[in-house]
N, C-alpha and C positions, 0 to 999 in steps of 0.2 A: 496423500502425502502431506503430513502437517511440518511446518517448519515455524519456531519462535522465532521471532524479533521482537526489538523495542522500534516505534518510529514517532512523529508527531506529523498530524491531519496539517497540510492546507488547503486553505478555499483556492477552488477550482479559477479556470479562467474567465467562467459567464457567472458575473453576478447576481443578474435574478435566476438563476438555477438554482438546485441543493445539491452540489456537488463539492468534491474535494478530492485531493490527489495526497496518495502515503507512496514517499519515497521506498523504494525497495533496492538497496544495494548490490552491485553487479555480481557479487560472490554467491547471494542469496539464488540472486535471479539464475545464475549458471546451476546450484546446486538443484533446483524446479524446475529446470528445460524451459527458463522465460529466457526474454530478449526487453532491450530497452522498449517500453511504447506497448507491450503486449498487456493484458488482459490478465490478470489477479481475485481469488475470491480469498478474504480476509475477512476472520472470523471475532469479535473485539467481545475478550471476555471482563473486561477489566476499566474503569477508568480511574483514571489519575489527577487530580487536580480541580 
């Protein structure tokens, strides 16, 4: 089930890691059977800037 957004990355909470967190809006998340805090694969066909 692919669903489009627009969002922008930020760095995670451990800084020596490589991690980052993309918000995912509550509408989205109900329309994907997600819940706040749950597990996402996000596929980045495009960058911007």
């Amino acid at each position: 089930m692919a669903k489009e957004f627009d969002a922008r990355l930020s760095k995670g909470d451990n800084p020596g890691a490589w991690t980052h967190r993309l918000p995912v809006r509550a509408q989205l998340r109900k329309s994907i059977g997600k819940q706040a805090g749950d597990s996402v694969h996000v596929r980045i066909d495009e960058r911007i800037g």
